[in-house]
Structure formats: structure tokens, C-alpha cells
C-alpha positions in Angstrom: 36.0 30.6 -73.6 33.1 29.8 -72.2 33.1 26.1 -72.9 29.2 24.8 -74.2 27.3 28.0 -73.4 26.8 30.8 -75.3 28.6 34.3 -74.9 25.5 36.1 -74.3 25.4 33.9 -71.0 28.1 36.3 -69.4 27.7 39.5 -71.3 24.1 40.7 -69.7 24.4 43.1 -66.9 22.2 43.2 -64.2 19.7 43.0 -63.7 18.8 42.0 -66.8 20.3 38.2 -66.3 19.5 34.5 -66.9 20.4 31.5 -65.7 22.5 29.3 -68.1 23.1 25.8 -67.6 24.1 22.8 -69.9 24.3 19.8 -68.9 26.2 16.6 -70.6 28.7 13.4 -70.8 32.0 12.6 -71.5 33.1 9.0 -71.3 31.7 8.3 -68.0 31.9 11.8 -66.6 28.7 14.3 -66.4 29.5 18.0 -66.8 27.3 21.0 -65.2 28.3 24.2 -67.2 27.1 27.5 -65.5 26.6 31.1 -65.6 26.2 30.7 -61.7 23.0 32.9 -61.9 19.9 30.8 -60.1 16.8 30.0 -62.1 15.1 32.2 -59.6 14.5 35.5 -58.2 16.8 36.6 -55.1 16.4 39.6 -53.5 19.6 42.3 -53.3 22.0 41.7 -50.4 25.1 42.5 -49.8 27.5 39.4 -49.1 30.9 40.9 -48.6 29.5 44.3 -46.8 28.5 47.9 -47.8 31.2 49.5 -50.3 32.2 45.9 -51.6 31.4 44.1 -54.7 29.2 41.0 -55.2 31.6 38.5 -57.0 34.2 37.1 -54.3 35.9 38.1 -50.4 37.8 41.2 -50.9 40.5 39.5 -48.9 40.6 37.3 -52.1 41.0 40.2 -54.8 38.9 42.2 -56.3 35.0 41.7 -55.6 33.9 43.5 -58.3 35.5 41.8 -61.0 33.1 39.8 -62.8 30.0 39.1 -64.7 27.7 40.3 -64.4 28.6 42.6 -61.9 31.9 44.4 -63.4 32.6 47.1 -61.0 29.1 47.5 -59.1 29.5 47.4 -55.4 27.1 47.5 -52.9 25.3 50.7 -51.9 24.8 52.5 -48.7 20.7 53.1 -48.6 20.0 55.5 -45.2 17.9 53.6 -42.8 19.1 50.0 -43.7 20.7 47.8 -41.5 24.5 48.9 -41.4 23.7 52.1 -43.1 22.9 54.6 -40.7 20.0 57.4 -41.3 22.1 61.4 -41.7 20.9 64.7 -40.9 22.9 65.5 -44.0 20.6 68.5 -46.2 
């Protein structure tokens, strides 16, 4: 259940994602509903290191387990910071 937003909210994979928001009241509470994506472009990083996912602390569980990044963890791209450059032919 995804409470007021649509399903297609949380079944796009990247990087073909959109922010979804819906805002409204209940008795005197206001409610943000979110898909968590921004309403902007960010760059790729890596928050949780090389080899990890994007979605939480792998001392947490599993960091690739979620939308929309199910499984995808962070690459290793020679001659990046923390990704050293081989000799490797």
C-alpha cells in the first residue's frame, strides 16, 4: 500500500524516476506522502561505499533492497576516488 500516491510512484527503475509527493489534512494533522526521490537532478554517489547498495547502512540490513534501486549496488569505476586504476589487460 502505498497510501495516496500512485503505484507507478515506486515501480520506475532508475534512472528513469520522479519525484512523488502529496500533500493533505486530516483533522488538524498535515500529511507529506513521498517516493523520497527529490524534484531535482543529483549526481551518482555512493553513500554506504563501493560494492554497497543505495537504500539504507548495510549494518542495518540489506542496502539494496528497495525502490527504485532493487539490487543495484555501487560500482567500482578505475580512476575514481576509492577505486584504484589496474594494470589488469
Amino acid at each position: 500500500d502505498h497510501g495516496t500516491l500512485d503505484d507507478s510512484c515506486f515501480d520506475a527503475v532508475w534512472p528513469n524516476v520522479t519525484n512523488c509527493v502529496s500533500w493533505y489534512t486530516t483533522d488538524d494533522v498535515r500529511v507529506c506522502e513521498s517516493n523520497s526521490v527529490p524534484p531535482y537532478y543529483v549526481p551518482p554517489y555512493c553513500p554506504f561505499g563501493i560494492g554497497q547498495g543505495y537504500c539504507q547502512s548495510p549494518t542495518e540490513g540489506d542496502s539494496t533492497d528497495c525502490a527504485p534501486f532493487d539490487g543495484m549496488t555501487c560500482p567500482c569505476e578505475e580512476g575514481t576516488d576509492g577505486c584504484d586504476t589496474t594494470t589488469d589487460v
